[in-house]
RODODO-832051 format. One record per atom (N, C-alpha, C): x, y, z; atom name. Coordinates in steps of 0.2 Angstrom, whole numbers, plus 5000, padded with zeros to 4 digits. Example, Ala and Ser with C-alpha at 12.3 -4.5 7.8 and 13.67 -1.06 7.14 Angstrom:
# residues 2
(site (5066,4972,5039),'N') (site (5062,4978,5039),'CA') (site (5066,4984,5039),'C') (site (5064,4989,5035),'N') (site (5068,4995,5036),'CA') (site (5064,5000,5039),'C') 
# end
This chain:
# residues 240
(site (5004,4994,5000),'N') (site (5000,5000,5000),'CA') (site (5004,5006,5000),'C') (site (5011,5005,5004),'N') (site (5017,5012,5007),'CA') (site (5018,5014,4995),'C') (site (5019,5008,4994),'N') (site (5022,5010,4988),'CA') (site (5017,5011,4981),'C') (site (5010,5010,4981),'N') (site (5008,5014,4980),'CA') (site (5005,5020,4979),'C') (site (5004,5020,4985),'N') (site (5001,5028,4986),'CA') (site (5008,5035,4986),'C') (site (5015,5029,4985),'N') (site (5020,5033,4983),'CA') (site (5019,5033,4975),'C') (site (5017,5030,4971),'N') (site (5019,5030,4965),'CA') (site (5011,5035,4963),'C') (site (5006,5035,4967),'N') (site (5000,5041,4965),'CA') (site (5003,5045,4967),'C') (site (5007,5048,4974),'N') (site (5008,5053,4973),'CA') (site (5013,5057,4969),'C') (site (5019,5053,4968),'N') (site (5024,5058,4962),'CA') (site (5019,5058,4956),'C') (site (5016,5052,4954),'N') (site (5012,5053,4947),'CA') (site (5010,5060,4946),'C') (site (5002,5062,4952),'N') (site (5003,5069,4952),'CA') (site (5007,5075,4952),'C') (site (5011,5072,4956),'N') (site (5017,5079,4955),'CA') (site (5020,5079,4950),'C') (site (5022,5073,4947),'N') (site (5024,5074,4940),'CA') (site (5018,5075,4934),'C') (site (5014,5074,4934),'N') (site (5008,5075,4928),'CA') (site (5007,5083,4930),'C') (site (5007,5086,4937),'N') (site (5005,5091,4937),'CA') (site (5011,5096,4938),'C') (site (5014,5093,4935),'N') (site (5020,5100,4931),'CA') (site (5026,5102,4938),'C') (site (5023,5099,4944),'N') (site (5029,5102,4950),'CA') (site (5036,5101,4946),'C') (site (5042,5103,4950),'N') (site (5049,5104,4947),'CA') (site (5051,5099,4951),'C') (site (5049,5091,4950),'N') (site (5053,5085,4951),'CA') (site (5059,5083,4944),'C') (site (5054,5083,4940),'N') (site (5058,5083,4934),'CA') (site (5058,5085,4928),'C') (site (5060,5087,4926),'N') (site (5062,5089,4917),'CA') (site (5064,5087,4911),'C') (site (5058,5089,4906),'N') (site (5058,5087,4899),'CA') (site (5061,5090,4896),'C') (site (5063,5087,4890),'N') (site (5069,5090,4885),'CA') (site (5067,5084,4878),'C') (site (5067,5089,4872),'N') (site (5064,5087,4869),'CA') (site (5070,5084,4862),'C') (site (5068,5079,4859),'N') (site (5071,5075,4853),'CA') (site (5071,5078,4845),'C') (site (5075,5078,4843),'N') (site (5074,5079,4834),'CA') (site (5076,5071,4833),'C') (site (5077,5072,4825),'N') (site (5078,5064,4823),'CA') (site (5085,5062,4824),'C') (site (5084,5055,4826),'N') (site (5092,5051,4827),'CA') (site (5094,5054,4824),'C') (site (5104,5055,4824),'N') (site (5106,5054,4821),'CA') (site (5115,5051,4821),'C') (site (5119,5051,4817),'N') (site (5125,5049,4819),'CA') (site (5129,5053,4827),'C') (site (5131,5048,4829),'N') (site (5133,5049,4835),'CA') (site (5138,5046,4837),'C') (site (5144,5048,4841),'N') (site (5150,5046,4843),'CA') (site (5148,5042,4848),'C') (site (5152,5036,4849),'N') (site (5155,5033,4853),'CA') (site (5157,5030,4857),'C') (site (5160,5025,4863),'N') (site (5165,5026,4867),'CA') (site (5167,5020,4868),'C') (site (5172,5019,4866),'N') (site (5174,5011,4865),'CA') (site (5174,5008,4873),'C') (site (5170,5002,4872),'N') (site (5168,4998,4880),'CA') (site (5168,4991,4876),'C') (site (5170,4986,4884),'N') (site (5170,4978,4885),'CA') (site (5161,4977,4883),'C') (site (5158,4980,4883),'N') (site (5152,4980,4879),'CA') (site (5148,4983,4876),'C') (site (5143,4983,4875),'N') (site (5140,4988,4869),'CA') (site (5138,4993,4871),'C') (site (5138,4998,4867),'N') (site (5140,5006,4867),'CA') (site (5135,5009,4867),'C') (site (5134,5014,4871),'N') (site (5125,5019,4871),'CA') (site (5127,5024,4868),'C') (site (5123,5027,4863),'N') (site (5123,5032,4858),'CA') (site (5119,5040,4862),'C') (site (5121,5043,4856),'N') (site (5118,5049,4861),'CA') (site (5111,5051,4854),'C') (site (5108,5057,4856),'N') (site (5105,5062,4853),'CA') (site (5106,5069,4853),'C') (site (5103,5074,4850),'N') (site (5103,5080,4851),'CA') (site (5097,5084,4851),'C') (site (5094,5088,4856),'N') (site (5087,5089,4858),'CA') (site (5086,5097,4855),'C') (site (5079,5098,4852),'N') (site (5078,5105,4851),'CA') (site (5075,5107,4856),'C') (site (5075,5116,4854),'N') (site (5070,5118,4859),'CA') (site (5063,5116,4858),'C') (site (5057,5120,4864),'N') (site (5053,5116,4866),'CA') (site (5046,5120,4859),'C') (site (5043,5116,4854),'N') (site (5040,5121,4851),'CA') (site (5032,5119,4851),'C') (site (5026,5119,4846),'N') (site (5021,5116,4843),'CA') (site (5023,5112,4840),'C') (site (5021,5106,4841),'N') (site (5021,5101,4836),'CA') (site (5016,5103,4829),'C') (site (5019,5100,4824),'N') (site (5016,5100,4817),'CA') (site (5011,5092,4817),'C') (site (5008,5092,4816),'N') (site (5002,5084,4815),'CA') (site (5008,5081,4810),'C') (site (5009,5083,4804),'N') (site (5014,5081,4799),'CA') (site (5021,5081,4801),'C') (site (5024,5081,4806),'N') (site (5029,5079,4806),'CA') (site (5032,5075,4810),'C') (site (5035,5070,4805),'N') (site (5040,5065,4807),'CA') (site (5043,5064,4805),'C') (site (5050,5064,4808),'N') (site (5058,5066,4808),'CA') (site (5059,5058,4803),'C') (site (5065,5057,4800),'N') (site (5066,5052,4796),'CA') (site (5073,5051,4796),'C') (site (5077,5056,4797),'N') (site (5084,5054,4798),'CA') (site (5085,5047,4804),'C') (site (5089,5042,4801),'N') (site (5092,5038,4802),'CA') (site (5098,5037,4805),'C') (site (5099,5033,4811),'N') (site (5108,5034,4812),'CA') (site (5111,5030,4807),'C') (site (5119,5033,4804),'N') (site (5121,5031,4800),'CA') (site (5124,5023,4801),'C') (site (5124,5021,4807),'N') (site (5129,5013,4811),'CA') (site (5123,5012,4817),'C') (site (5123,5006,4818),'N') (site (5117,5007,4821),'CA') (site (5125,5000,4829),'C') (site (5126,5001,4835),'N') (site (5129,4997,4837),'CA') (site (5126,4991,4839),'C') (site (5129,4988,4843),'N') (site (5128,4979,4846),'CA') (site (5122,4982,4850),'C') (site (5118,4976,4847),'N') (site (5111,4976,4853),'CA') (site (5111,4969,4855),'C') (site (5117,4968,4859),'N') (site (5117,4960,4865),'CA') (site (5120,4963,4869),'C') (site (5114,4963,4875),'N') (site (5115,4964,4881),'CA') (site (5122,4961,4885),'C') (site (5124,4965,4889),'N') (site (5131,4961,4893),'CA') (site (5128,4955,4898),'C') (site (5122,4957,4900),'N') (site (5119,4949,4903),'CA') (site (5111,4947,4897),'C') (site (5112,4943,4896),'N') (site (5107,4941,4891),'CA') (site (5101,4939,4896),'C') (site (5099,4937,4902),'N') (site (5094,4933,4906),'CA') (site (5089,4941,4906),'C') (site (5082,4940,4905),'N') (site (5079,4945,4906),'CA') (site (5076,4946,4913),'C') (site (5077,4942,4917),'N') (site (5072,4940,4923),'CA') (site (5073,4945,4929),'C') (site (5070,4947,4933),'N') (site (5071,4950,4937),'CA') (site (5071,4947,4945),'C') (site (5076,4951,4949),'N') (site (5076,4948,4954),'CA') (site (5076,4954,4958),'C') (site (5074,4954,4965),'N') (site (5073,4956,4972),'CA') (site (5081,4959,4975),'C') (site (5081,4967,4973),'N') (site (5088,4967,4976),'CA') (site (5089,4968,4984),'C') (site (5095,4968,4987),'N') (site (5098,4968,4992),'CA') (site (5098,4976,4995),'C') (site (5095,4978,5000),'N') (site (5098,4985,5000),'CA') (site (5105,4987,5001),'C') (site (5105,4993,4999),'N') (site (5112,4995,4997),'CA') (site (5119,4992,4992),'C') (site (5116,4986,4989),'N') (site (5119,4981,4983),'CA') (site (5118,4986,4977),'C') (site (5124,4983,4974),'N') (site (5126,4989,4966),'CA') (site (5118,4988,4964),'C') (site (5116,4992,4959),'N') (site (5111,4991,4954),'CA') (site (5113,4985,4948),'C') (site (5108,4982,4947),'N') (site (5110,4981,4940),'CA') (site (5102,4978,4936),'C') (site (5105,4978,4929),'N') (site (5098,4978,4924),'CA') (site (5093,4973,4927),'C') (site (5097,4968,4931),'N') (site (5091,4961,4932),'CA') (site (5085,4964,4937),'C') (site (5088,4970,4941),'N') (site (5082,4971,4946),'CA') (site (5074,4973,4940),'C') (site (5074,4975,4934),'N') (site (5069,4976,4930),'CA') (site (5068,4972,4923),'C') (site (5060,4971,4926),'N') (site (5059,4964,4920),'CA') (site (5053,4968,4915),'C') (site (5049,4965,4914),'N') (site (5044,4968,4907),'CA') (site (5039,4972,4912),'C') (site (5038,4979,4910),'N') (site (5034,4981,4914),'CA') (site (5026,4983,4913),'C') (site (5027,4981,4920),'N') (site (5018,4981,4920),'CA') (site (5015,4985,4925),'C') (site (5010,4991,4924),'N') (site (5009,4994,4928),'CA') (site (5002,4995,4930),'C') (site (4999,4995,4935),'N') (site (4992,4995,4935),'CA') (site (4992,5002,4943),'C') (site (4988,5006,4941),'N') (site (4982,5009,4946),'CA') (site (4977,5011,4945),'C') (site (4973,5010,4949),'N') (site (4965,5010,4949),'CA') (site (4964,5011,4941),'C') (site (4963,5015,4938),'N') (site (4959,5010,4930),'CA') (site (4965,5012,4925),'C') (site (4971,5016,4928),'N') (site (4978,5015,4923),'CA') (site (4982,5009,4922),'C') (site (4984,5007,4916),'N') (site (4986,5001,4913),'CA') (site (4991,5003,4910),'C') (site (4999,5001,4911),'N') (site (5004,5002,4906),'CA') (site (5007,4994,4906),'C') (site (5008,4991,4898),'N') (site (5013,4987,4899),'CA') (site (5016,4987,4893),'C') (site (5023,4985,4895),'N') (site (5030,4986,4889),'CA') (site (5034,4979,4891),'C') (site (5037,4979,4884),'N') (site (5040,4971,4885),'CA') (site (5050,4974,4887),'C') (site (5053,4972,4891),'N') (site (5058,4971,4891),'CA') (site (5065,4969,4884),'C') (site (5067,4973,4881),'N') (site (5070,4970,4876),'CA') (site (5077,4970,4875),'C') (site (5079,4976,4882),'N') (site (5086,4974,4882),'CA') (site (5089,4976,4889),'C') (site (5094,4972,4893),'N') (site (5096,4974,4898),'CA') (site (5105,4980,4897),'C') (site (5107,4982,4902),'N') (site (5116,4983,4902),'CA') (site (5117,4986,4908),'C') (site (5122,4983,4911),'N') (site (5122,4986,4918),'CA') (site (5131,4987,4917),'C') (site (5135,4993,4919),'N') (site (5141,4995,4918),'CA') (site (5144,4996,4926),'C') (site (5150,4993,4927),'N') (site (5153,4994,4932),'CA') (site (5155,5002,4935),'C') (site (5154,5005,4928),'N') (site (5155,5014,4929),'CA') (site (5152,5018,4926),'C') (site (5150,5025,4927),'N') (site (5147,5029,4924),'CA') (site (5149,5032,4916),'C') (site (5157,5028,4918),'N') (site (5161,5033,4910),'CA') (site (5158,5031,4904),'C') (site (5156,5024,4902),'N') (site (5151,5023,4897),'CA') (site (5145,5027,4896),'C') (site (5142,5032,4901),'N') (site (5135,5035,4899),'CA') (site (5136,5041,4899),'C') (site (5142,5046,4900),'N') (site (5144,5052,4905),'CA') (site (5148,5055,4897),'C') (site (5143,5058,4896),'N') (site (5143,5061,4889),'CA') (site (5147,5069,4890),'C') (site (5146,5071,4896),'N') (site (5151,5079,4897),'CA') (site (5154,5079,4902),'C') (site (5153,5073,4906),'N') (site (5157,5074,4911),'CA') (site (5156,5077,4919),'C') (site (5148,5078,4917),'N') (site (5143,5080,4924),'CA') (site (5142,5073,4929),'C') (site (5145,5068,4925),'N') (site (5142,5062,4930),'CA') (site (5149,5061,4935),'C') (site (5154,5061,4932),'N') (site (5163,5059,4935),'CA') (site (5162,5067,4938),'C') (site (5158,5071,4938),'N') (site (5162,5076,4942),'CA') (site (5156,5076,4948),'C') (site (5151,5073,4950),'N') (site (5146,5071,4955),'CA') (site (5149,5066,4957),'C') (site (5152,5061,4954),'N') (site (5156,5054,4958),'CA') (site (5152,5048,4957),'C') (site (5148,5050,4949),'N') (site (5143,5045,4950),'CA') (site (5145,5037,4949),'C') (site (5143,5035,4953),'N') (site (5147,5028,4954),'CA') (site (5146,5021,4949),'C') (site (5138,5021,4945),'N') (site (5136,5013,4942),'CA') (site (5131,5016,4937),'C') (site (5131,5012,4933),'N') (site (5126,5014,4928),'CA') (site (5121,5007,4925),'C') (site (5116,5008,4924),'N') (site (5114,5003,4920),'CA') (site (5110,5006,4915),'C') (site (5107,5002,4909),'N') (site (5103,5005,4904),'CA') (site (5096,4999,4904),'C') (site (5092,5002,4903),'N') (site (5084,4998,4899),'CA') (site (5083,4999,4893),'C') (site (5080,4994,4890),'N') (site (5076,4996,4883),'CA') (site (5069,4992,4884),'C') (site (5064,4997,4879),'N') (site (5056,4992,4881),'CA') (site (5054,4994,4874),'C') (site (5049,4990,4873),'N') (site (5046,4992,4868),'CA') (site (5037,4990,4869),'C') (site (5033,4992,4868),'N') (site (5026,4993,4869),'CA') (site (5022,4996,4861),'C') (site (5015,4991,4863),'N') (site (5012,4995,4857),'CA') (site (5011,4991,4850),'C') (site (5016,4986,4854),'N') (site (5018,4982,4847),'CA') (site (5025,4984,4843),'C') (site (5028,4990,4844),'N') (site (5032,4991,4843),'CA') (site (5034,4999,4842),'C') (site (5026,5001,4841),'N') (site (5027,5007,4840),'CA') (site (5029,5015,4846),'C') (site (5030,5011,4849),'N') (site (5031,5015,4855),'CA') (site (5038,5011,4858),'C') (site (5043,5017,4859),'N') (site (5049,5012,4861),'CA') (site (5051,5017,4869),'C') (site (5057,5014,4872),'N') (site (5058,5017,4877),'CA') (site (5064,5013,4880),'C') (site (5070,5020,4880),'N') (site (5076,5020,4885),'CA') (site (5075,5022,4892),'C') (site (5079,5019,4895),'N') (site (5080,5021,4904),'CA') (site (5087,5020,4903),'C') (site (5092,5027,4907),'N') (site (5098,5025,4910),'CA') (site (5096,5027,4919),'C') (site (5099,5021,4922),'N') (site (5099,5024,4931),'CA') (site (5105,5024,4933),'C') (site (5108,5029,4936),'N') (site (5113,5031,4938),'CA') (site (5113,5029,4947),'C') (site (5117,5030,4948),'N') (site (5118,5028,4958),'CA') (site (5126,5032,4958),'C') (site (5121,5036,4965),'N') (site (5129,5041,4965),'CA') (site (5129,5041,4973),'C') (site (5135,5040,4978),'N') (site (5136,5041,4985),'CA') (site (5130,5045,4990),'C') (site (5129,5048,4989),'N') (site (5123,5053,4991),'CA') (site (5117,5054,4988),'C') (site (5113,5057,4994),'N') (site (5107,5061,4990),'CA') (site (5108,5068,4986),'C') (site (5110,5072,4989),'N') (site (5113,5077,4986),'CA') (site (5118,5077,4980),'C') (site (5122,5074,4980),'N') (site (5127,5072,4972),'CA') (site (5121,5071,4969),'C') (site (5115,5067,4967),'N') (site (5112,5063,4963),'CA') (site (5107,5069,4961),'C') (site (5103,5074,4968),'N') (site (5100,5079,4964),'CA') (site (5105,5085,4963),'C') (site (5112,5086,4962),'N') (site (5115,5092,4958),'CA') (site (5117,5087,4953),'C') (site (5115,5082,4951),'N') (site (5116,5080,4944),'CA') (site (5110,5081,4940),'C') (site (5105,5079,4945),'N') (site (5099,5079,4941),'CA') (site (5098,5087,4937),'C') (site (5097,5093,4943),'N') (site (5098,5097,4943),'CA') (site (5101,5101,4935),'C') (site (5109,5098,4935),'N') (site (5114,5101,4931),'CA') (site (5110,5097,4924),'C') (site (5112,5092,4923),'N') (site (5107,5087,4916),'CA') (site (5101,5091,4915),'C') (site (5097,5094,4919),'N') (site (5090,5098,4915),'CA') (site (5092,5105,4913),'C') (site (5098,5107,4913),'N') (site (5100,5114,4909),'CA') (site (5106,5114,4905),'C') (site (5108,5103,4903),'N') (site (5112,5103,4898),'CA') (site (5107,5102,4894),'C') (site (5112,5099,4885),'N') (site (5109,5096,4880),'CA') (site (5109,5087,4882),'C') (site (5103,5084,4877),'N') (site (5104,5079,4878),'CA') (site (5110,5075,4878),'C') (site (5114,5077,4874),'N') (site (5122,5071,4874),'CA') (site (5124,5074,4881),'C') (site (5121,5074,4886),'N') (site (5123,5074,4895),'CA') (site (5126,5067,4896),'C') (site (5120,5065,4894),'N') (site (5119,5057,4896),'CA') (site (5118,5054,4889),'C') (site (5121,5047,4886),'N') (site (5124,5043,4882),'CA') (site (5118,5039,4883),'C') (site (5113,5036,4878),'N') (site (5109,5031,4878),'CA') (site (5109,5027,4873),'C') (site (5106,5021,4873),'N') (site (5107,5018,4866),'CA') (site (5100,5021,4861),'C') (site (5103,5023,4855),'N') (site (5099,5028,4851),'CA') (site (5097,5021,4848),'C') (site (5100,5016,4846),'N') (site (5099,5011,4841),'CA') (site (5091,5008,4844),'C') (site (5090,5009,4851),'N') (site (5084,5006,4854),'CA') (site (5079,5013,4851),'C') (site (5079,5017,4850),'N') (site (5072,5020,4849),'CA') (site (5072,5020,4842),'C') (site (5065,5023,4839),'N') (site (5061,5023,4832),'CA') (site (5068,5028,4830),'C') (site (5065,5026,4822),'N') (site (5068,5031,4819),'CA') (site (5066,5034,4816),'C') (site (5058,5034,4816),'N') (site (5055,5038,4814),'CA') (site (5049,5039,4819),'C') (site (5047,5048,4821),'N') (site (5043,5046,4828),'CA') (site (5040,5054,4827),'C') (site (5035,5055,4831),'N') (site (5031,5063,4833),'CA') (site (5033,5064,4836),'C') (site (5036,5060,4843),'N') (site (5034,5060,4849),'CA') (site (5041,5057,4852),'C') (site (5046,5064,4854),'N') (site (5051,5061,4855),'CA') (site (5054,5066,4862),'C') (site (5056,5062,4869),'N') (site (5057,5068,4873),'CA') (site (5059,5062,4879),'C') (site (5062,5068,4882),'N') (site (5069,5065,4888),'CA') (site (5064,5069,4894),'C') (site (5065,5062,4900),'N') (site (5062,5064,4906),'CA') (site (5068,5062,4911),'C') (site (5070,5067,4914),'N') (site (5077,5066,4921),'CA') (site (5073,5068,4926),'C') (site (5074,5063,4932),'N') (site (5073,5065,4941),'CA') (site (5077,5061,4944),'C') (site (5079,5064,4949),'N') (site (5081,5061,4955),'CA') (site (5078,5059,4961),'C') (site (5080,5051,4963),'N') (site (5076,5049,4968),'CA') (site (5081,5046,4973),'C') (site (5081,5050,4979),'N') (site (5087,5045,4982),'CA') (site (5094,5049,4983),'C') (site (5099,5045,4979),'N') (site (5104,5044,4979),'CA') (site (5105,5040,4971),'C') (site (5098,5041,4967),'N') (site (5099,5038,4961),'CA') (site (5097,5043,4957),'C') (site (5099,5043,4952),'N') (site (5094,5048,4944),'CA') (site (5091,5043,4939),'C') (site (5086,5042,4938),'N') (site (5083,5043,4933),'CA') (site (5083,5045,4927),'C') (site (5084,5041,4920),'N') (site (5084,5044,4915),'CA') (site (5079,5041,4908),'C') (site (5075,5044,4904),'N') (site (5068,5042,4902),'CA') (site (5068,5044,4896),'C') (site (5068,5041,4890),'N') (site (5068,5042,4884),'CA') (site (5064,5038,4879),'C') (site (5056,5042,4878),'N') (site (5053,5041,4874),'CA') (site (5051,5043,4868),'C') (site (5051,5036,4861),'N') (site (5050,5039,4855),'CA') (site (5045,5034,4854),'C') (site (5040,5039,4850),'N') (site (5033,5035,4848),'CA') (site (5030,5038,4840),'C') (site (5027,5033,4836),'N') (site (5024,5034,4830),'CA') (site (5019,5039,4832),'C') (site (5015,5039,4824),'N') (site (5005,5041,4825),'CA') (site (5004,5037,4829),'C') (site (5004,5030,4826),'N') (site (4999,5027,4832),'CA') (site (4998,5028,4838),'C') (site (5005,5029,4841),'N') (site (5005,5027,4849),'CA') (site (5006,5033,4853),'C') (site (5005,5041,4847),'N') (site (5007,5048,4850),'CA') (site (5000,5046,4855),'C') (site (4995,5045,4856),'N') (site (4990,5048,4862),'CA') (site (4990,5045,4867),'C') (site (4996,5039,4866),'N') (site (4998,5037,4875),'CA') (site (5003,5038,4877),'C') (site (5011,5041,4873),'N') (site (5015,5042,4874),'CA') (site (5019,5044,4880),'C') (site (5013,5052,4880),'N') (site (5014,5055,4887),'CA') (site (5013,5054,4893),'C') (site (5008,5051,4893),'N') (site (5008,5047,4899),'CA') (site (5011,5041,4901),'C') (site (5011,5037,4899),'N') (site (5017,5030,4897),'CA') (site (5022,5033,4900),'C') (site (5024,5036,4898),'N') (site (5032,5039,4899),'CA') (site (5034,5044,4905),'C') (site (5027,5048,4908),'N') (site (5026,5051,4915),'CA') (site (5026,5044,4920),'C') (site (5022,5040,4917),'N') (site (5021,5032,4920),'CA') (site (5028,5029,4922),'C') (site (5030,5029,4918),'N') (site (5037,5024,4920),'CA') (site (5041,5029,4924),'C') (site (5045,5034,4923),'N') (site (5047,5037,4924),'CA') (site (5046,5037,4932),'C') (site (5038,5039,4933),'N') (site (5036,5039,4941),'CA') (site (5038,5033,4945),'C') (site (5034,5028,4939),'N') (site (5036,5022,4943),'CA') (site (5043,5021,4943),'C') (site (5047,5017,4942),'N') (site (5056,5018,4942),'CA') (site (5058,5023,4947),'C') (site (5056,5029,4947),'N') (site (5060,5032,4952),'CA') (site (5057,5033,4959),'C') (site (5051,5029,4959),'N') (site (5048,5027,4965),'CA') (site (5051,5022,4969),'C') (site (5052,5019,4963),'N') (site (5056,5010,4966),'CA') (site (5060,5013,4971),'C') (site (5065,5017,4969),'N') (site (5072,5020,4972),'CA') (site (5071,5022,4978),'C') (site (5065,5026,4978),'N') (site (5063,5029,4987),'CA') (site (5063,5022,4994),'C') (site (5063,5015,4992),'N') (site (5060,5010,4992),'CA') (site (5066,5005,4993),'C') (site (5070,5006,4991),'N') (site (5074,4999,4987),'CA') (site (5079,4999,4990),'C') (site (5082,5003,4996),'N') (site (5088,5002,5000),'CA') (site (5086,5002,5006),'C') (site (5082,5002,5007),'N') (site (5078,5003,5016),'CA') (site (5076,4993,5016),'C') (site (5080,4994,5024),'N') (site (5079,4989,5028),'CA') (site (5072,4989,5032),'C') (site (5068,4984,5030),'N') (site (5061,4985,5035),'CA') (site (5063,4980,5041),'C') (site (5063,4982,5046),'N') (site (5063,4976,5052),'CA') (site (5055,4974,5055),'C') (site (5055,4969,5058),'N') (site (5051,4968,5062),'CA') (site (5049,4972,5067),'C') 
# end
């Protein structure tokens, strides 16, 4: 019940515009540098400013190399973490969200959990916070038309993680390095959600066709709340 009625309340505070977190808006994929790693590489994008969407528009540039989409652990399953245990991709499996007559569900399609933040740490705001672990998600819902990146960050403190969050909502998106290869590449509906929960940040990258633009936003306020609700949760020791 504690973690519901936590996942209602961020939801409002986030549907209802408070300053937990910050959107930043997507153009089309496009070629992107990347950082040679013992496993596969998160790509970046580059965000426009905030404007009216055109009904007619969708972006169609394509990345020109698309990288390795094989997870460093291939098991999708999730498991029950330990408080204060590293993070990694297995604690989230296919998700599924239900309250009161809200329904979201996305299939799990790719895990990567990184011993450091240098793979994700696009300008260098992550190593200068001391951000400690990274992992990434990919989902895809809709049938396909609707895709979605997560990067979660875990930094020593509470405060490191929100003057991270903080700093990433007044960079560009190449802040944070995600894999582009996992979203559309052709979409309406394209936009970064960052908050900090904890001692962890949260990062949320949804792209979506026609079809699936009139769930998008929500979907994507959805996970985002949920995800960084977990974190309020997930290190605390309950006793008897």
């Amino acid at each position: 019940m504690l973690l519901i009625a936590l996942v209602a309340g961020l939801a409002v505070l986030l549907l209802g515009g408070g300053g937990w977190a910050a959107y930043a808006y997507l153009k089309a994929p496009g070629p992107a540098p990347t950082v040679a790693l013992p496993s596969s590489t998160p790509t970046t994008s580059d965000p426009t400013p905030p404007r009216t969407p055109d009904p007619s528009d969708q972006p169609t540039t394509a990345p020109s190399a698309s990288p390795s989409t094989t997870p460093d652990d291939t098991p999708a399953t999730s498991k029950q973490a330990q408080p204060g245990s590293p993070i990694t991709h297995q604690e989230f499996d296919d998700w599924n969200f239900a309250l009161g007559g809200i329904k979201f569900k996305a299939d799990k399609v790719g895990g990567w959990t990184y011993s450091s933040c240098t793979p994700v740490d696009g300008q260098g705001v992550l190593a200068k916070n001391k951000c400690r672990r990274a992992v990434q998600l990919a989902y895809s819902a809709y049938s396909g038309h609707l895709k979605a990146v997560q990067v979660i960050l875990s930094f020593p403190t509470d405060q490191a993680a929100k003057t991270t969050a903080d700093r990433l909502a007044k960079l560009s998106s190449d802040a944070v390095k995600w894999r582009q290869d996992k979203a559309l590449t052709r979409y309406v509906y394209g936009k970064i959600l960052s908050g900090a929960s904890r001692n962890y940040v949260v990062v949320t990258i949804v792209t979506a066709d026609k079809s699936a633009r009139g769930m998008a936003q929500n979907f994507h306020a959805y996970l985002q709340t949920d995800h960084t609700s977990y974190f309020e949760l997930r290190d605390q020791t309950i006793t008897s």
